[in-house]
Phi, psi and omega in degrees: 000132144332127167271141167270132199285357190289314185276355209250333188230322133329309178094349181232173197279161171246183200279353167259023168286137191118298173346264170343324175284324225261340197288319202265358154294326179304302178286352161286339171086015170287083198272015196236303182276341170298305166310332157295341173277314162247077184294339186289021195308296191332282167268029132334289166322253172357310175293322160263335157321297174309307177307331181289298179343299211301330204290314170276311183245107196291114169283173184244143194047060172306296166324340193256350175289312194283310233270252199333303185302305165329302203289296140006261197303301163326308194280320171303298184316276184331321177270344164275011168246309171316324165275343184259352154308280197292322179290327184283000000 
């Protein structure tokens, strides 16, 4: 694994720390320590999924689709930097 230079030269997590643990619990199929190490895996996932669909097939409200999925995924990555501030 790649070390984080955040944490590394900082002391502190930065906001894609984990990431990396939880993809490769993911391809272990192991999905309950991937979300603990990282919760925002998900809808991360999910977000690119989508965006890669949309580019070959057109949804009907794509935009408000992508827009909520940001906001998800953004409010997630922040409140898990934020519980690891405050627990650490």
């Amino acid at each position: 694994m790649l070390p984080c230079l955040t944490k590394k030269y900082l002391g502190f997590d930065c906001f894609g720390c984990g990431m990396q643990r939880a993809t490769a619990f993911l391809f272990k199929g192991d999905f309950v320590a991937a979300f603990k190490i990282y919760p925002a895996i998900y809808p991360l996932i999910l977000l690119l999924i989508f965006l890669f669909l949309n580019m070959f097939v057109s949804f009907r409200h794509s935009e408000r689709i992508k827009i909520i999925l940001i906001l998800v995924t953004i409010v997630t990555i922040v409140g898990n930097f934020i519980l690891k501030i405050i627990i650490n």
